[in-house]
C-alpha positions as a printed Julia matrix, in Angstrom:
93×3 Matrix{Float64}:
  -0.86    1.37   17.14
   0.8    -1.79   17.14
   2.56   -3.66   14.94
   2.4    -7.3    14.85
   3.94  -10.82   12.41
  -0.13  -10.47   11.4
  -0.34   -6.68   10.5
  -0.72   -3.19   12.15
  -2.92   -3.03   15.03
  -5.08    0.56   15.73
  -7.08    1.55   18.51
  -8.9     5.03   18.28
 -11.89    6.27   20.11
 -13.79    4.9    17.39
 -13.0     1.31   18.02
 -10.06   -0.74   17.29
  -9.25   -2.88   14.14
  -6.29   -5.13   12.58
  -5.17   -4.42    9.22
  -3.45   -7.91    7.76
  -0.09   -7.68    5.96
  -1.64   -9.94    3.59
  -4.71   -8.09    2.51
  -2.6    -4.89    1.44
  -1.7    -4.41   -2.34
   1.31   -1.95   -1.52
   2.86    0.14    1.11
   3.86    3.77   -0.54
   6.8     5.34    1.29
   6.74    9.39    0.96
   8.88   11.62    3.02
   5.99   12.58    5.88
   4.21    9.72    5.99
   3.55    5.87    4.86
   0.68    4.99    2.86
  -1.37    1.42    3.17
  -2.8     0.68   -0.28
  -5.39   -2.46   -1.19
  -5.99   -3.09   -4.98
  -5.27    0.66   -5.69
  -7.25    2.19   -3.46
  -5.59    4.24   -0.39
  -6.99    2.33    3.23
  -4.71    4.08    5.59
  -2.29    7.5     5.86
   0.38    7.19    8.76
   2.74   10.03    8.97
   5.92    8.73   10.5
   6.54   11.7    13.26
   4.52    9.09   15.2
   7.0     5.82   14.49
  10.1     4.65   16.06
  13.31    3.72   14.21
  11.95    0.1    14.74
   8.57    0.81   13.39
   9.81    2.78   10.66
  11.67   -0.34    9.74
   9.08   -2.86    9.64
   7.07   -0.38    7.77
   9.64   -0.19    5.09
  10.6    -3.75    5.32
   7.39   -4.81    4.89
   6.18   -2.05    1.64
   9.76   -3.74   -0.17
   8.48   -6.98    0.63
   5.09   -5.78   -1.24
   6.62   -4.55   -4.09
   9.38   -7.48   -4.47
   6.03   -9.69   -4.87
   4.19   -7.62   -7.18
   7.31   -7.55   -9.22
   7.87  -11.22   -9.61
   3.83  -11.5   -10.3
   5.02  -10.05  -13.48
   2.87   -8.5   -16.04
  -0.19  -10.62  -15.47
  -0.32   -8.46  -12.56
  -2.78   -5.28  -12.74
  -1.28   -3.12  -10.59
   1.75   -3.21  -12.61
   0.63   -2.97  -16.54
   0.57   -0.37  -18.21
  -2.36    1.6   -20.23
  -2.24    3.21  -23.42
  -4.53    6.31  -23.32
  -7.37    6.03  -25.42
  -7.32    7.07  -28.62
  -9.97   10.11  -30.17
 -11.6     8.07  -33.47
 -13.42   10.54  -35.04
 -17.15   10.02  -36.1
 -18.51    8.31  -39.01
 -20.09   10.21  -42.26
C-alpha cells in the first residue's frame, strides 16, 4: 500500500488498484482501523497496526479534510441531513 497526492495505492495477489482522494465521501477514524467510505457505502477497511506514524497522519489529515468539506457543503448535502423516522398513519374506515 502506498499512499500518494492522488490517493492510496494497493497491490494484493488479486491485482492492484488506486483509490482517488477525490472519489471518497468520508474517511471514518475508529480506534483499530480507518474506514474509506463513497456516498455511504463502506469501499475499504484498513486497520492501522499496518501504518506508520506518517501514514497514520495522512490518513487522518486527509478524513478531516473530508469532513471540513462536507461541513461547509452545508445542509444541501445528503450525507449530512437528517431524517425524521416515518410516522405509523393508521388505516382508513
Amino acid at each position: 500500500m502506498e499512499f500518494t497526492d492522488e490517493g492510496v495505492r494497493t497491490a494484493m495477489k488479486l491485482g492492484e488498484g488506486l483509490i482517488r482522494w477525490a472519489q471518497l465521501s468520508a474517511i471514518k477514524n475508529y480506534s483499530g482501523c480507518f474506514v474509506f467510505e463513497d456516498q455511504g457505502e463502506e469501499i475499504l477497511i484498513l486497520p492501522k497496526r499496518h501504518f506508520s506514524a506518517n501514514e497514520l497522519i495522512i490518513l487522518q489529515s486527509e478524513g478531516t479534510r473530508l469532513a471540513n468539506m462536507a461541513h461547509a457543503e452545508g445542509p444541501d448535502n445528503k450525507q449530512l441531513q437528517r431524517t425524521k423516522p416515518a410516522q405509523a398513519t393508521e388505516p382508513r374506515r
